[in-house]
PARONU-682086 format. One record per atom (N, C-alpha, C): residue number from 1; residue in three letters; atom name; x, y, z. Coordinates in nm, 4 decimals, decimal comma. Each point is the difference from the previous one (the first is absolute). Layout:
ATOM:nr:rest:atom:east:north:up
ATOM:NUM:ala:CA:X:Y:Z $
...
END
This chain:
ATOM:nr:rest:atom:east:north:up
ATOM:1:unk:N:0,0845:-0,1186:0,0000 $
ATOM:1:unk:CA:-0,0845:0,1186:0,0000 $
ATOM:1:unk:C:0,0886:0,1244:0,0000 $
ATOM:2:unk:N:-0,0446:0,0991:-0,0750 $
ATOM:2:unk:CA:0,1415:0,1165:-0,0255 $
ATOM:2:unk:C:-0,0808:0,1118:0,1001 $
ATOM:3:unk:N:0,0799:0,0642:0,0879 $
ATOM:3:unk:CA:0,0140:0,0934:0,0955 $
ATOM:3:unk:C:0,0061:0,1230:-0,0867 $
ATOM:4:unk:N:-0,0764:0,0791:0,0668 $
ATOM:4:unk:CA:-0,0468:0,1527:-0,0109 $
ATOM:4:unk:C:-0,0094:0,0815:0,0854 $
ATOM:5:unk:N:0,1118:0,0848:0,0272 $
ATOM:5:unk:CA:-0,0002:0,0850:0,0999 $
ATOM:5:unk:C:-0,0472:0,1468:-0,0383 $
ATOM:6:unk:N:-0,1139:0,0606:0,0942 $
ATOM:6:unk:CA:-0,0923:0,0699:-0,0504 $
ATOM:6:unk:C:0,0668:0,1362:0,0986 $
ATOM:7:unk:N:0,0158:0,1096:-0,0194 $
ATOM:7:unk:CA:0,0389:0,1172:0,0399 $
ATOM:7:unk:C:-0,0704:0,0991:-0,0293 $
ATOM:8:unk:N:-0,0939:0,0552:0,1539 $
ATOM:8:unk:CA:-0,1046:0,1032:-0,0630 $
ATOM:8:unk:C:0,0017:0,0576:0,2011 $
ATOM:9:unk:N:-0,0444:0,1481:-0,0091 $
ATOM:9:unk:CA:-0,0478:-0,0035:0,1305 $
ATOM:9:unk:C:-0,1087:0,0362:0,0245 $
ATOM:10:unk:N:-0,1082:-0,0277:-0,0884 $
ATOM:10:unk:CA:-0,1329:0,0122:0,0089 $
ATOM:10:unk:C:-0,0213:-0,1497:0,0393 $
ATOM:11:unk:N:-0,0275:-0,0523:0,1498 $
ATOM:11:unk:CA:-0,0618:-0,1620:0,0112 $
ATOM:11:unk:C:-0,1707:-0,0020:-0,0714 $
ATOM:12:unk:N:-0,0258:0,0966:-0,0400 $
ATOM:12:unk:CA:-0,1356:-0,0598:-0,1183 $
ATOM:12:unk:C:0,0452:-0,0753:-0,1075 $
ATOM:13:unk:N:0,1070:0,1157:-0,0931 $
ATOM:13:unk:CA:0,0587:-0,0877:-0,0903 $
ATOM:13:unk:C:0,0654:-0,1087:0,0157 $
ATOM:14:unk:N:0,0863:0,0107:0,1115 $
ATOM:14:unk:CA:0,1019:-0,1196:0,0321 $
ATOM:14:unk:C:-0,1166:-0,1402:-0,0073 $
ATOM:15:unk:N:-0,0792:0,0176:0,0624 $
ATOM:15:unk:CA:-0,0762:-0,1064:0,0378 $
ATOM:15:unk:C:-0,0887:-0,0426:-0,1236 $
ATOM:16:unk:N:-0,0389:0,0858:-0,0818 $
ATOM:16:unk:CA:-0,0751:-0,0233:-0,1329 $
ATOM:16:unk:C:0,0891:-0,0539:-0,0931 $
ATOM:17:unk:N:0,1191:0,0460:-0,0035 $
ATOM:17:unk:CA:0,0658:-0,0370:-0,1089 $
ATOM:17:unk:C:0,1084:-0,1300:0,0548 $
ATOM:18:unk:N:0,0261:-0,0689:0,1374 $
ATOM:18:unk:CA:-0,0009:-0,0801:0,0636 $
ATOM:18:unk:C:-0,0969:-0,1538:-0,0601 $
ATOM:19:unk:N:-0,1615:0,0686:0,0213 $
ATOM:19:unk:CA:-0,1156:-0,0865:-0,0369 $
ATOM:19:unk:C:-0,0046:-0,0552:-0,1092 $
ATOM:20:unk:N:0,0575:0,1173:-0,0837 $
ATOM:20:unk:CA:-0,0088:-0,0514:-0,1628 $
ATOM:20:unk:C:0,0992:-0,0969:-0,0427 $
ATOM:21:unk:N:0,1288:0,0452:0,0475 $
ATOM:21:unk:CA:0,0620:-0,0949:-0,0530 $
ATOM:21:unk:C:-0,0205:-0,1328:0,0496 $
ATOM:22:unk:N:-0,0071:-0,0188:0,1683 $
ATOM:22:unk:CA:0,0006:-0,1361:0,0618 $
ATOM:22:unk:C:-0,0998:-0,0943:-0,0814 $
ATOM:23:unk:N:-0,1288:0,0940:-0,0545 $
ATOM:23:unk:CA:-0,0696:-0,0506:-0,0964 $
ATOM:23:unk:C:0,0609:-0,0981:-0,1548 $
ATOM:24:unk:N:0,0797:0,1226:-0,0308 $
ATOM:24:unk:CA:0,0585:-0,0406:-0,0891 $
ATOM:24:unk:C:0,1065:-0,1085:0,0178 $
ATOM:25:unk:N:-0,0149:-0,0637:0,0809 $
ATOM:25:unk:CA:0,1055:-0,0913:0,0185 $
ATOM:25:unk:C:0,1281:0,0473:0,0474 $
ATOM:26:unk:N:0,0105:0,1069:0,0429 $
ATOM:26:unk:CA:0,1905:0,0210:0,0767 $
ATOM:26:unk:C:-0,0107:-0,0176:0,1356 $
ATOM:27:unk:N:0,0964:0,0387:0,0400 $
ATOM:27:unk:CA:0,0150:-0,0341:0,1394 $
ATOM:27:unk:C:0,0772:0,1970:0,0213 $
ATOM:28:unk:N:-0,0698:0,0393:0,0806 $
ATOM:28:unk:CA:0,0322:0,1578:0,0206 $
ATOM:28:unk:C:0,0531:0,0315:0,1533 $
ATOM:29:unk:N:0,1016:0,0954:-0,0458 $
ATOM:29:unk:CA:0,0791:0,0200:0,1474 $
ATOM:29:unk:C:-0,0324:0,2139:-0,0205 $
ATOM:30:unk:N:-0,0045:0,0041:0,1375 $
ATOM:30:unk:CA:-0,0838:0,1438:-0,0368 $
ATOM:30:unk:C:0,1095:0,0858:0,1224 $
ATOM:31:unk:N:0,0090:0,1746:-0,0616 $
ATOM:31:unk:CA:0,0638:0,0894:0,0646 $
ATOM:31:unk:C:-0,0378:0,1081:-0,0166 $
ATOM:32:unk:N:-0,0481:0,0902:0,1031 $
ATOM:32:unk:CA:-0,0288:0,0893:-0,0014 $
ATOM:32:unk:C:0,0575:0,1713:-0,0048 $
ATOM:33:unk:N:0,1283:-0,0409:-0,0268 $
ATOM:33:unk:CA:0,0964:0,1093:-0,0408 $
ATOM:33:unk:C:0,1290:-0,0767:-0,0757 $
ATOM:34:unk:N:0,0951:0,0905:0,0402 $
ATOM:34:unk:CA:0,1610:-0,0218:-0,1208 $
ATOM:34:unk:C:-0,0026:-0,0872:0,0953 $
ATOM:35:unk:N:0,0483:0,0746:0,1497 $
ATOM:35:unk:CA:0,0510:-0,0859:0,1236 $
ATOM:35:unk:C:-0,0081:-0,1188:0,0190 $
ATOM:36:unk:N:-0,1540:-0,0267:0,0138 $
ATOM:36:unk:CA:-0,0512:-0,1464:-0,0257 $
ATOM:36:unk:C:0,0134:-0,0770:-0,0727 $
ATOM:37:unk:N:0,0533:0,0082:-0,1585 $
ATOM:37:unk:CA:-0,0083:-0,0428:-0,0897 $
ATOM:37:unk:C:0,1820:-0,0877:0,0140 $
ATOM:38:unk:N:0,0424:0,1449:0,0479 $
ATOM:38:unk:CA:0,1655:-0,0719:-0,0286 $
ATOM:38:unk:C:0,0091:-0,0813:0,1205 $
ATOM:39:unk:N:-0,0705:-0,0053:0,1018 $
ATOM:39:unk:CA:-0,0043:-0,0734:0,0888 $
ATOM:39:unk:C:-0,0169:-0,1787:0,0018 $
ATOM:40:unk:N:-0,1019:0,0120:-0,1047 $
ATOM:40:unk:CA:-0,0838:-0,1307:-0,0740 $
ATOM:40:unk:C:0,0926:-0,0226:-0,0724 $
ATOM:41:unk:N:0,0841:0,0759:-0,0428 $
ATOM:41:unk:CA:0,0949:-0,0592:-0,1320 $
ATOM:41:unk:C:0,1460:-0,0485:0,0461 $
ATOM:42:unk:N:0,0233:0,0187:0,1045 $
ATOM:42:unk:CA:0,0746:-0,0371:0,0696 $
ATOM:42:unk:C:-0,0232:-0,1825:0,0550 $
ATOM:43:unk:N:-0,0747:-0,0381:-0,0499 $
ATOM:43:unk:CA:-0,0366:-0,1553:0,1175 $
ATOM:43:unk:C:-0,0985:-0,0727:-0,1465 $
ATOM:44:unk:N:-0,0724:0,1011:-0,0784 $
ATOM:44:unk:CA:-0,0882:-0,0799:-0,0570 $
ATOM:44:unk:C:0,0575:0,0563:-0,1888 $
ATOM:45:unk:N:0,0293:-0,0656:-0,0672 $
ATOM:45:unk:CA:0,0222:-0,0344:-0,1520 $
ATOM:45:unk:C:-0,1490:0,0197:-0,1006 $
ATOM:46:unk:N:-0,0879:0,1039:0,0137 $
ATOM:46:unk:CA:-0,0511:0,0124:-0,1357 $
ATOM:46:unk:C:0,0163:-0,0077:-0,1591 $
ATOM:47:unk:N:-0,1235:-0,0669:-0,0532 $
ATOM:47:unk:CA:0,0327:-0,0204:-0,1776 $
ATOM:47:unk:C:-0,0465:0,1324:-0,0401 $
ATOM:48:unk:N:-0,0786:0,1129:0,0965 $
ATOM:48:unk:CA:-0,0146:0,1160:-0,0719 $
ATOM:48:unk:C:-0,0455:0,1145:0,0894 $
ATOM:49:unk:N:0,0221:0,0707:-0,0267 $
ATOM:49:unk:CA:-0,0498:0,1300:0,1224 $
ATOM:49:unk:C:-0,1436:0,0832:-0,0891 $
ATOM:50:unk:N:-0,0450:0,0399:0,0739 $
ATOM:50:unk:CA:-0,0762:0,0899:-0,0569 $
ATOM:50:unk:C:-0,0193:0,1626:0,1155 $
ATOM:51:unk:N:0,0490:0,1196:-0,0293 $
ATOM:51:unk:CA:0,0047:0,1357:0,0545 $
ATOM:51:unk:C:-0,1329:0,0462:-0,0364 $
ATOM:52:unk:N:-0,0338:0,1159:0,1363 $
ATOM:52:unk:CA:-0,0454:0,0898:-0,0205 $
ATOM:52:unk:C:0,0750:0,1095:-0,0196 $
ATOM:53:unk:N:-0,0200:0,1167:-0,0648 $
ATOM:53:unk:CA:0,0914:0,1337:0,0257 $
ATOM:53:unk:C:-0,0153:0,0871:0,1228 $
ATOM:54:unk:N:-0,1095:0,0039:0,0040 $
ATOM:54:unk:CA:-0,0294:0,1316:0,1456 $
ATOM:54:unk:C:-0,0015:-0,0582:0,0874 $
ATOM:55:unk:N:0,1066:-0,0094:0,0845 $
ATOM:55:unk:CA:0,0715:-0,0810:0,1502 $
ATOM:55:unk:C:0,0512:0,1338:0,0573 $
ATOM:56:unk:N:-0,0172:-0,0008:0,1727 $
ATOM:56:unk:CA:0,0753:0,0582:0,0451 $
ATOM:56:unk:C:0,1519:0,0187:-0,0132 $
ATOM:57:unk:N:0,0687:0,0872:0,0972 $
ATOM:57:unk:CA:0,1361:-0,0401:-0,0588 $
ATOM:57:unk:C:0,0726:-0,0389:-0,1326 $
ATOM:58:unk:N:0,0088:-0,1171:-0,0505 $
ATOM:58:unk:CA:0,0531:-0,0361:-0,0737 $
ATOM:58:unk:C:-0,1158:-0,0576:-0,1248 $
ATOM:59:unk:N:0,0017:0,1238:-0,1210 $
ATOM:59:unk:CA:-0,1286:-0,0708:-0,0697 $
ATOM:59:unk:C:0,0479:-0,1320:-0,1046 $
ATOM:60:unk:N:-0,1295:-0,0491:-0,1211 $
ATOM:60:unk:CA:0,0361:-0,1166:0,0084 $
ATOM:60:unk:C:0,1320:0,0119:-0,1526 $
ATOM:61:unk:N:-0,0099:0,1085:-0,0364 $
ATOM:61:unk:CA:0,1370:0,0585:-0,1337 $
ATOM:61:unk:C:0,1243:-0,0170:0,1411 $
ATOM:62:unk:N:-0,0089:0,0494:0,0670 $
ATOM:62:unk:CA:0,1551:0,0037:0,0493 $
ATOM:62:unk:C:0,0317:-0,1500:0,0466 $
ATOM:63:unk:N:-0,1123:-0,0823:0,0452 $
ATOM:63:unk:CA:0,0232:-0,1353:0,0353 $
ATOM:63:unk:C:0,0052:-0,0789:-0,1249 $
ATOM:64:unk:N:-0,0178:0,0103:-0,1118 $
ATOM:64:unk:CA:-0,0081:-0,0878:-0,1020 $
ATOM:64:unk:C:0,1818:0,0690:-0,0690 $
ATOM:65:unk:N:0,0085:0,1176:0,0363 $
ATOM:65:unk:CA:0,1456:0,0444:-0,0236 $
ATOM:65:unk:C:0,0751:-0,1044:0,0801 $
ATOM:66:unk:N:-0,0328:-0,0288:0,0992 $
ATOM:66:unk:CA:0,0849:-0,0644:0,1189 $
ATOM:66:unk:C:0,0131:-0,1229:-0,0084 $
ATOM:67:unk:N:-0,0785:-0,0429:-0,0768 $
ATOM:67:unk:CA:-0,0064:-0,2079:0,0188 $
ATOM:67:unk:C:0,1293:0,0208:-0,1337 $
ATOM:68:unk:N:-0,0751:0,0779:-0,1173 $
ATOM:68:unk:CA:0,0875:-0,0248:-0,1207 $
ATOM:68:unk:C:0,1349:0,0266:0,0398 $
ATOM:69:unk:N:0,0604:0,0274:0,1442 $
ATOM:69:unk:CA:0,1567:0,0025:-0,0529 $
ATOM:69:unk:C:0,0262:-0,0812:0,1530 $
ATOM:70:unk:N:-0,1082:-0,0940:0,0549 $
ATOM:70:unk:CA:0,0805:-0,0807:0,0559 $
ATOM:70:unk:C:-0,0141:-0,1972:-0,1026 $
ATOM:71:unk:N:0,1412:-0,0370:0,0382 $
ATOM:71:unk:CA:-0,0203:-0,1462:-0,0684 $
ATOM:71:unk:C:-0,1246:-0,0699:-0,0340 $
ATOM:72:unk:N:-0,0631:-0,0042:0,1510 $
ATOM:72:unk:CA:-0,0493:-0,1395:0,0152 $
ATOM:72:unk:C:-0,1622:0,0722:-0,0844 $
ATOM:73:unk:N:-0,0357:0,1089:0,0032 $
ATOM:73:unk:CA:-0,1130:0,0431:-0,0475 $
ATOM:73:unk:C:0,0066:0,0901:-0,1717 $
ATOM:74:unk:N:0,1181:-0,0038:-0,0381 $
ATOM:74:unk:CA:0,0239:0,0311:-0,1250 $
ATOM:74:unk:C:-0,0661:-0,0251:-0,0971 $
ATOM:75:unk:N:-0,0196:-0,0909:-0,0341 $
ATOM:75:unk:CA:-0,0424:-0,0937:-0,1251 $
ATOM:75:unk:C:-0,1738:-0,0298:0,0228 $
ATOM:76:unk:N:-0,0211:0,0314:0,1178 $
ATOM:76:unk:CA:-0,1054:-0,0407:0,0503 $
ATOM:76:unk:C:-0,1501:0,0882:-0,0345 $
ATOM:77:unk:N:-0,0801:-0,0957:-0,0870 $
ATOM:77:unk:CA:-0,1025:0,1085:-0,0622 $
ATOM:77:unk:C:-0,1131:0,1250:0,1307 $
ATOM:78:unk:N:-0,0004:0,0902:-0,0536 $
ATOM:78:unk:CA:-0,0383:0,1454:0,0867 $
ATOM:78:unk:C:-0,1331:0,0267:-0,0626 $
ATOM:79:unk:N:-0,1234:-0,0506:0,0568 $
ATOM:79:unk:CA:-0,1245:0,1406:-0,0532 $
ATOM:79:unk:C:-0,0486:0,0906:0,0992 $
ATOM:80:unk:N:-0,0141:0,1617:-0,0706 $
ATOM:80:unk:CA:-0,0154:0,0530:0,0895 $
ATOM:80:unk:C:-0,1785:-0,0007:-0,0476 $
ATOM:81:unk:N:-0,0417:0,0174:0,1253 $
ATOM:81:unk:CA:-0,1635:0,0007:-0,0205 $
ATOM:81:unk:C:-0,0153:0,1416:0,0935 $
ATOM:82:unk:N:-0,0288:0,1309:-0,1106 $
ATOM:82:unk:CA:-0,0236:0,1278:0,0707 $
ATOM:82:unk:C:-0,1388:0,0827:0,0499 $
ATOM:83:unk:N:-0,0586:0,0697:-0,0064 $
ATOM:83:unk:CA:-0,1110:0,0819:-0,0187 $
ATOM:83:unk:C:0,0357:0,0863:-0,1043 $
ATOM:84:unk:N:0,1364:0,0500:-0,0080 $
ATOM:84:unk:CA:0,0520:0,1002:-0,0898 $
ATOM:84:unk:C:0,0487:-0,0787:-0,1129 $
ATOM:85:unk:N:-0,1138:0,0165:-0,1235 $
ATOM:85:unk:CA:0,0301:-0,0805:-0,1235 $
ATOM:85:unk:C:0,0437:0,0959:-0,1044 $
ATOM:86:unk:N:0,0096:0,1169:0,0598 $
ATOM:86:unk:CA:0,0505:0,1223:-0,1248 $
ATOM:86:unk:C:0,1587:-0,0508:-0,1279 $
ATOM:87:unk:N:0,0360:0,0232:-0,0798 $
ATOM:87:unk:CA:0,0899:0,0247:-0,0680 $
ATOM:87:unk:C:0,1307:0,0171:0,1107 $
ATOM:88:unk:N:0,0062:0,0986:0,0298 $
ATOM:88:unk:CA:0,1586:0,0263:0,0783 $
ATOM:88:unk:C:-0,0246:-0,1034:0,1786 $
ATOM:89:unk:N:-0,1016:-0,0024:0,0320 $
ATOM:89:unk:CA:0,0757:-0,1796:0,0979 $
ATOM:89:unk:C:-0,0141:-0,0936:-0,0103 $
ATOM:90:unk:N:-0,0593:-0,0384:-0,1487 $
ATOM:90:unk:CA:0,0638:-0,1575:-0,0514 $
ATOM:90:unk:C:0,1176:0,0006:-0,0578 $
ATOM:91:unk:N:0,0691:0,1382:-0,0657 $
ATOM:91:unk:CA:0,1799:0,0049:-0,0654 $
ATOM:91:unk:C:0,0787:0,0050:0,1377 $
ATOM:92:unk:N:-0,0604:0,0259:0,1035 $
ATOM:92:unk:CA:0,0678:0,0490:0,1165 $
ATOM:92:unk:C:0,0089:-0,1352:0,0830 $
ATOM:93:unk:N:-0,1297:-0,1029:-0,0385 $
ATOM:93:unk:CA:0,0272:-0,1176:0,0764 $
ATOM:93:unk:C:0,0795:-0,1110:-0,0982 $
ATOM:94:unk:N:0,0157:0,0266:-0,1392 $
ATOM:94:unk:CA:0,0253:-0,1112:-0,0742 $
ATOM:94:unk:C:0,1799:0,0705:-0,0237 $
ATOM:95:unk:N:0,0274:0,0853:0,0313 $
ATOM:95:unk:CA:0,1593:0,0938:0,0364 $
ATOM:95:unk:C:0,0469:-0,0635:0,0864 $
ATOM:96:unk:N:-0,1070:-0,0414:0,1232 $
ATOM:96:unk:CA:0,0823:-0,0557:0,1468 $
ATOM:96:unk:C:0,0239:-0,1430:-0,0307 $
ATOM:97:unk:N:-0,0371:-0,0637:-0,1080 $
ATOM:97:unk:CA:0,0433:-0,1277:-0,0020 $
ATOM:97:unk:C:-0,1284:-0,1020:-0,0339 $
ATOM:98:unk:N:-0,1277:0,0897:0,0568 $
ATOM:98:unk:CA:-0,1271:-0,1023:-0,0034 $
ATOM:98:unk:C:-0,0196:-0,0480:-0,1648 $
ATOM:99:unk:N:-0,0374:-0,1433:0,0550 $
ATOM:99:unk:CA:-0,0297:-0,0839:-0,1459 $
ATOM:99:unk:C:-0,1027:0,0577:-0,0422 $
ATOM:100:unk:N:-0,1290:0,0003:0,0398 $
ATOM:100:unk:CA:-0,0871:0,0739:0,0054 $
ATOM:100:unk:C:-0,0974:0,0683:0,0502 $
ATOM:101:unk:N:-0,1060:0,0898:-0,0398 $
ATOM:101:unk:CA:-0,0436:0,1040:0,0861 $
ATOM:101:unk:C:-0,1881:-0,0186:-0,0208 $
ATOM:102:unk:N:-0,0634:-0,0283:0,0713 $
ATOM:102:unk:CA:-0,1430:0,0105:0,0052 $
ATOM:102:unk:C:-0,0449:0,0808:0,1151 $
ATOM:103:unk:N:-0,0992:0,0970:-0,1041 $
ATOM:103:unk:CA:-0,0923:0,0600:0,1085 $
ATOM:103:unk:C:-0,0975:-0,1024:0,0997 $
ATOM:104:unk:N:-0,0194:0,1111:0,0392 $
ATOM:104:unk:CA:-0,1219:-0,0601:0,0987 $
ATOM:104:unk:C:-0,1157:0,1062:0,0049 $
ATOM:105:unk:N:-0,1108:-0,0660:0,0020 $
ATOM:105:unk:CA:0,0053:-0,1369:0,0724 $
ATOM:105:unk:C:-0,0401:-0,1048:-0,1107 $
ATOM:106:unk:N:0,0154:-0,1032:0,0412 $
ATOM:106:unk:CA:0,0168:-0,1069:-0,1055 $
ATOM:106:unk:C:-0,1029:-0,1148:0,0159 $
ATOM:107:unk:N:-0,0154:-0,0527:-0,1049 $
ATOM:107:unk:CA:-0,1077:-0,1295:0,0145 $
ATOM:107:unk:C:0,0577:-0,1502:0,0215 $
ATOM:108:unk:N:-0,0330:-0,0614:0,0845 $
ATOM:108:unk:CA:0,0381:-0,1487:0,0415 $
ATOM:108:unk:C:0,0602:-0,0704:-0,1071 $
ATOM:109:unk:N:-0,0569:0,0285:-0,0919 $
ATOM:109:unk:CA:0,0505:-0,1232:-0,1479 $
ATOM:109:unk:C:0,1203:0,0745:-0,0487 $
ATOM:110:unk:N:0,0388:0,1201:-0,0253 $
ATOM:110:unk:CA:0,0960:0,1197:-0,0159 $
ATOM:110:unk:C:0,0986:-0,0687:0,0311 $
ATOM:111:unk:N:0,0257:0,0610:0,1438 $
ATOM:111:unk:CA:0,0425:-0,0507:0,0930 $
ATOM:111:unk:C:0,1548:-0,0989:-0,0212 $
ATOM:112:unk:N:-0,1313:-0,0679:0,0545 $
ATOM:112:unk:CA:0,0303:-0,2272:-0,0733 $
ATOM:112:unk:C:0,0326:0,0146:-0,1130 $
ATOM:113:unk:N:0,0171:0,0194:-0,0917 $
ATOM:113:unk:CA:0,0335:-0,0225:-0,1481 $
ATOM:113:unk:C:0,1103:0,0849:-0,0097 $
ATOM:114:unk:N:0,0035:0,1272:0,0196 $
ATOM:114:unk:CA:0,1508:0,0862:0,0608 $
ATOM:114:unk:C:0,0983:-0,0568:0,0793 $
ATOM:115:unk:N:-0,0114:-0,0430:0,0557 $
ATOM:115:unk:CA:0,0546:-0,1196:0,1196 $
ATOM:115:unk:C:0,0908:-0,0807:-0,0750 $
ATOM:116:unk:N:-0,0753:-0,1409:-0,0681 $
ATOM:116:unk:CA:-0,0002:-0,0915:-0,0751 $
ATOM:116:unk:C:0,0884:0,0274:-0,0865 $
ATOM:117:unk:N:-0,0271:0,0900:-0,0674 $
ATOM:117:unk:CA:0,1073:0,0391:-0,1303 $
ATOM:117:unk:C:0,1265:0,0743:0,0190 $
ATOM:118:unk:N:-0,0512:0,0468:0,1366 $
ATOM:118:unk:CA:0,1615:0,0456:0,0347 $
ATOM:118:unk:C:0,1080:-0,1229:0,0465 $
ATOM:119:unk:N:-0,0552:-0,0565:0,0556 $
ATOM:119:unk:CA:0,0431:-0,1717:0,0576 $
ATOM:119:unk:C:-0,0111:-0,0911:-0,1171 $
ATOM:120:unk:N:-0,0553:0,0022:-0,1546 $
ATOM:120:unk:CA:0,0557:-0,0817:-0,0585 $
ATOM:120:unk:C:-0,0824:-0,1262:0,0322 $
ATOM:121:unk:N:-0,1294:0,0175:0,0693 $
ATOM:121:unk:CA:-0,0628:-0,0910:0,0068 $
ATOM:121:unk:C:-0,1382:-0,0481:-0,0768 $
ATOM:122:unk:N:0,0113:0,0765:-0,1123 $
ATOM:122:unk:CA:-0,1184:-0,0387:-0,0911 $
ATOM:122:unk:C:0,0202:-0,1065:-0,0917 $
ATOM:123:unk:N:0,1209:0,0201:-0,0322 $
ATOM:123:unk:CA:-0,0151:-0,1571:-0,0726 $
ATOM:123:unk:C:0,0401:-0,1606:0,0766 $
ATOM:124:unk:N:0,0052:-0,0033:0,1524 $
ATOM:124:unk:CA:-0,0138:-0,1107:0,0578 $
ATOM:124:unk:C:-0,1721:0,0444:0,0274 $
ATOM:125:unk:N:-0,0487:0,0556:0,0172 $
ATOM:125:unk:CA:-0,1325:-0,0087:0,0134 $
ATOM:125:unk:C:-0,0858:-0,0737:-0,1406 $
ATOM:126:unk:N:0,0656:0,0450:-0,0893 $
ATOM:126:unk:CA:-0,0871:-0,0811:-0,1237 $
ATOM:126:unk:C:0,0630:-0,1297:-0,0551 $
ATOM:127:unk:N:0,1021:-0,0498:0,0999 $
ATOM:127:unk:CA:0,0302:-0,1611:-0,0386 $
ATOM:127:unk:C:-0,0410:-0,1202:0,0423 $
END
């Protein structure tokens, strides 16, 4: 089962977008800031992160700056899921390294299928 660590500090979203995926078949590890996140990443190995941007402190562009220049989270696919779907903070989130960028708010099947294809898991699904 591929791990999804979810980074938001709204616990509505955390928990909605938590629901959806567990739905979708992942297994989700959840943080409610940078802090938390590098905390989780420290002990637990995600197949994918997914950011919010508007975080206290540390938003989710400067944390998606931050995974991309350590090793173990380099390579490691990034969506940021924002409220702010404008032109200049999806170049601003896809600059910091993010694979990719979806507004919000988003629909369950979205989602899951965004997920999936970032993980490379659509064509074991149709074998």
């Amino acid at each position: 089962m591929k791990r999804i660590l979810v980074v938001d500090d709204e616990i509505g979203a955390l928990t909605l977008i938590g629901i959806m995926l567990e739905r979708g078949g992942f297994e989700v590890l959840k943080a409610k800031d940078a802090k938390q996140a590098l905390a989780v990443l420290e002990i637990e190995a995600p197949d994918l992160i997914i950011l919010d941007v508007m975080m206290p402190e540390m938003n989710g562009i400067e944390l998606c700056t931050l995974l991309r220049q350590r090793p173990d989270t380099q390579e490691l696919p990034i969506l940021i899921l924002s409220a702010r779907g404008d032109a200049k903070s999806v170049m601003s989130g896809m600059d910091a390294g993010a694979t990719d960028y979806l507004p919000k708010p988003i629909l369950h099947h979205d989602l899951v299928a965004k997920v999936r294809s970032m993980l490379n898991l659509d064509a074991i699904a149709e074998d």
